[in-house]
C-alpha positions as a Python dict, from the first residue, in 0.01 Angstrom:
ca = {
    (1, 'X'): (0, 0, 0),
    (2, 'X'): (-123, -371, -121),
    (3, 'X'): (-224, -439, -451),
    (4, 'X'): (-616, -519, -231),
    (5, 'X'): (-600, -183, -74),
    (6, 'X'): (-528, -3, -422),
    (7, 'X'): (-779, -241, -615),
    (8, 'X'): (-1053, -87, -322),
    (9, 'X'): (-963, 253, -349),
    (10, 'X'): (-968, 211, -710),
    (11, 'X'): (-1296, 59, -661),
    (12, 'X'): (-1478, 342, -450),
    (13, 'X'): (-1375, 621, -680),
    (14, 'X'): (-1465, 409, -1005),
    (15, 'X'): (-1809, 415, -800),
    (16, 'X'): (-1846, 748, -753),
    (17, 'X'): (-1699, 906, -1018),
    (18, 'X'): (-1932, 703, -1306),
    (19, 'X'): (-2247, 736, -1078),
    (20, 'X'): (-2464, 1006, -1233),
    (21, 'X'): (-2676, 977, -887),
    (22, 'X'): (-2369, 1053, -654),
    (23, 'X'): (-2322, 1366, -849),
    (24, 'X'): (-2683, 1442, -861),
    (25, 'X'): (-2737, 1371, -450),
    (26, 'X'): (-2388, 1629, -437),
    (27, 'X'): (-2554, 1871, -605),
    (28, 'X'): (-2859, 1908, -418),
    (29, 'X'): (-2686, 1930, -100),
    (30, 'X'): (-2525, 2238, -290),
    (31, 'X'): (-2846, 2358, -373),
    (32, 'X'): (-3010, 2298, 23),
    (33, 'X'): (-2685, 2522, 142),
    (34, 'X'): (-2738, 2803, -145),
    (35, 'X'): (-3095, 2817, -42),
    (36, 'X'): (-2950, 2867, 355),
    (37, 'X'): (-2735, 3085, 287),
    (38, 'X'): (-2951, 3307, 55),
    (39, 'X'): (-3239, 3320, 349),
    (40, 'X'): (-3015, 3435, 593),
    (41, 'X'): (-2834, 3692, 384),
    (42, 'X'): (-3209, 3841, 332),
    (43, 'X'): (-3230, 3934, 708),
    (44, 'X'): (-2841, 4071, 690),
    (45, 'X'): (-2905, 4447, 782),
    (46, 'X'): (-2474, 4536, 724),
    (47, 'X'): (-2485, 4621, 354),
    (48, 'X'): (-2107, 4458, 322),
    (49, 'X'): (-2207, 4106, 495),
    (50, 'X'): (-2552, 4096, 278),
    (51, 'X'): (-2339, 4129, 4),
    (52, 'X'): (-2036, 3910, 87),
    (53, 'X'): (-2324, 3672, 151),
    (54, 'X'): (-2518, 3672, -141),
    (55, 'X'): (-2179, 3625, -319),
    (56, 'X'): (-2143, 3300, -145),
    (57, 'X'): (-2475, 3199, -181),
    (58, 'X'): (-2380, 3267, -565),
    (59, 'X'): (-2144, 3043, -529),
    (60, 'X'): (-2267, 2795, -354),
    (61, 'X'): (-2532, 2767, -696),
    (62, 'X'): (-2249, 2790, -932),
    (63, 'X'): (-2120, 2430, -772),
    (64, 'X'): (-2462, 2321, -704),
    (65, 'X'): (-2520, 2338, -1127),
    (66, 'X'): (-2168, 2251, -1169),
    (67, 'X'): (-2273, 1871, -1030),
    (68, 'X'): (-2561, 1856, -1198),
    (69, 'X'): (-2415, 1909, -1567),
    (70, 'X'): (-2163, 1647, -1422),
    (71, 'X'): (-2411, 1466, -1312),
    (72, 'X'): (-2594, 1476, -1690),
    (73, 'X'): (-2302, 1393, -1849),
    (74, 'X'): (-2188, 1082, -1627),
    (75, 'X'): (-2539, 962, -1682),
    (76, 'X'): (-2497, 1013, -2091),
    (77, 'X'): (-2156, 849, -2042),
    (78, 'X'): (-2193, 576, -1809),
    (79, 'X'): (-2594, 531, -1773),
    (80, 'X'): (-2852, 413, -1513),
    (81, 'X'): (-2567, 295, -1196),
    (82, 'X'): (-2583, -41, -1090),
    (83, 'X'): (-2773, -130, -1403),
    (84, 'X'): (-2675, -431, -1613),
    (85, 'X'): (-2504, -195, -1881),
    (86, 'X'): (-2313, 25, -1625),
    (87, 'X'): (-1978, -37, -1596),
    (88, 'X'): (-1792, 228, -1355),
    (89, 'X'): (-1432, 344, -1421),
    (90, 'X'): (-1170, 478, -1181),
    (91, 'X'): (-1075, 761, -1472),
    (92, 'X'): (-1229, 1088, -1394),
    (93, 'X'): (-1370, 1215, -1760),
    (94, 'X'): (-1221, 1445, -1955),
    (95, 'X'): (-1513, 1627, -2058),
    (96, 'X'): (-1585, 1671, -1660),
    (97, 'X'): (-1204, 1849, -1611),
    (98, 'X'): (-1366, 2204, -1589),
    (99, 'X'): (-1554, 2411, -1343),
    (100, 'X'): (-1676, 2660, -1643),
    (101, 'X'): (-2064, 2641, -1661),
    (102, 'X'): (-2083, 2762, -1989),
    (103, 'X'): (-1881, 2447, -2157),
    (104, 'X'): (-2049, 2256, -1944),
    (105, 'X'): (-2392, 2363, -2067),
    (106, 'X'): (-2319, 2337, -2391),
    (107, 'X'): (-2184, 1945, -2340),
    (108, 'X'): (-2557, 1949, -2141),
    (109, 'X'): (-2815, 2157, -2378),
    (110, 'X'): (-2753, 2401, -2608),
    (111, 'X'): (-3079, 2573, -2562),
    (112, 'X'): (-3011, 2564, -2174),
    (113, 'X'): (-2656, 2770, -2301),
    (114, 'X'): (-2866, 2989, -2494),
    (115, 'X'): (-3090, 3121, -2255),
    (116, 'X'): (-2910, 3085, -1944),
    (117, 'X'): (-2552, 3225, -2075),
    (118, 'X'): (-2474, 3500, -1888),
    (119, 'X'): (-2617, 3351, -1562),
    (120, 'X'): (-2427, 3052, -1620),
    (121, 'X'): (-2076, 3278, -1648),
    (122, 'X'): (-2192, 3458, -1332),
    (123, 'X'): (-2201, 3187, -1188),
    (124, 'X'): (-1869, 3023, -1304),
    (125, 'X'): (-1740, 3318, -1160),
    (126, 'X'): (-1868, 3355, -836),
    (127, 'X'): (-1747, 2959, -815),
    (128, 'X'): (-1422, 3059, -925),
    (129, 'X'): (-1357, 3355, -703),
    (130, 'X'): (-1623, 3598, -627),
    (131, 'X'): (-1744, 3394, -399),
    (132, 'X'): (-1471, 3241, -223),
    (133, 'X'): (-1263, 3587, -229),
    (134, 'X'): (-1290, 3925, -164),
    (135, 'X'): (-1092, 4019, -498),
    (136, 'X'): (-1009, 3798, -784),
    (137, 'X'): (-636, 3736, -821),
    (138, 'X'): (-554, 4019, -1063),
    (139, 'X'): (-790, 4237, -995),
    (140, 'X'): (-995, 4139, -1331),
    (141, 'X'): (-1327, 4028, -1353),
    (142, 'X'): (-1674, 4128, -1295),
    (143, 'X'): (-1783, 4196, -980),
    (144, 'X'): (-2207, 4299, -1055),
    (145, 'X'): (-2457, 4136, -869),
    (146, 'X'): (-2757, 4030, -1079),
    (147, 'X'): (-3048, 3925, -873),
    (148, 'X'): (-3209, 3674, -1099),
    (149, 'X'): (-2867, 3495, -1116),
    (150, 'X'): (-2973, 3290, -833),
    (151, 'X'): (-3319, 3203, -956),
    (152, 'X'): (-3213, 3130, -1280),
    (153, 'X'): (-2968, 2858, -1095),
    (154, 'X'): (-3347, 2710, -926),
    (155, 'X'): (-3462, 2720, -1239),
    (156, 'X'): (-3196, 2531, -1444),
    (157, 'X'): (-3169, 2257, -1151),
    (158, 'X'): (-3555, 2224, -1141),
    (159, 'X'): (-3556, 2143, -1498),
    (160, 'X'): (-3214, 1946, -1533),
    (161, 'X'): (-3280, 1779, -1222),
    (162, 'X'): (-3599, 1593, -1370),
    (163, 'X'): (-3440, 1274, -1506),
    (164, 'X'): (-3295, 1199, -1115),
    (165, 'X'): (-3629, 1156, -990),
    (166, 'X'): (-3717, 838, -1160),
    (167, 'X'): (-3343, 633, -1124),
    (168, 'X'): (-3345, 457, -782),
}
């Protein structure tokens, strides 16, 4: 590969890893396909799919919150993209290296951790393997389905979400 081609490549993911929007337009495409997937388990009438399905749809809101706390803390990091202050780097943060909701939220908001703690570990866990699998790999973990779980995921985006709406 050229020293161009690397420079581009280098480039693109500088781009998209320090843009707080590219995270944020990531993680409501999570959140359209949790809200999908949710409906349609609700008209599931085989007990086992309904539940496989609200385990995905579980999921699905575990990564859709997942990009948003990314998405709060590249904007904290790296500000308003293509701004005159914003200057991307092709180094993916430390501080973004986990999928664990709970660290996350407490890098985010405290009080968010606070209220929101055991939906956010739920969550983590239904984005770690309760959703993806039908067992976790040693047969640990918690496998309880809390209804609110998922509204408490509408509920965090709709209120993280807010300072998105005014960066164009």
């Amino acid at each position: 590969m050229s020293e161009d081609n690397f420079d581009e490549i280098a480039g693109i993911f500088a781009e998209k890893v320090s843009n707080p929007l590219a995270w944020f337009k990531h993680s409501r495409s999570l959140l359209a396909a949790a809200r999908c997937t949710r409906e349609r388990a609700e008209v599931l009438i085989d007990p086992c799919e309904k539940g496989d399905l609200e385990h995905v749809a579980t999921m699905l809101y575990g990564f859709c919150i997942e990009n948003l706390f990314k998405a709060i803390l590249t904007f904290k990091k790296f500000g308003v993209p293509y701004g005159d202050d914003w200057y991307p780097v092709a180094e993916f943060p430390i501080e973004l290296k986990t999928h664990d909701l709970v660290k996350l939220a407490k890098l985010v908001d405290e009080e968010l951790l606070q209220k929101y703690e055991l939906s956010l570990s739920l969550l983590s866990e239904a984005a770690t393997w309760s959703g993806r699998y039908p067992c976790s790999l040693k047969g640990d973990g918690t496998i309880i389905r809390i209804p609110n779980v998922n509204d408490d995921a509408e509920t965090i985006f709709k209120q993280c979400s807010r300072p998105f709406t005014t960066i164009n």
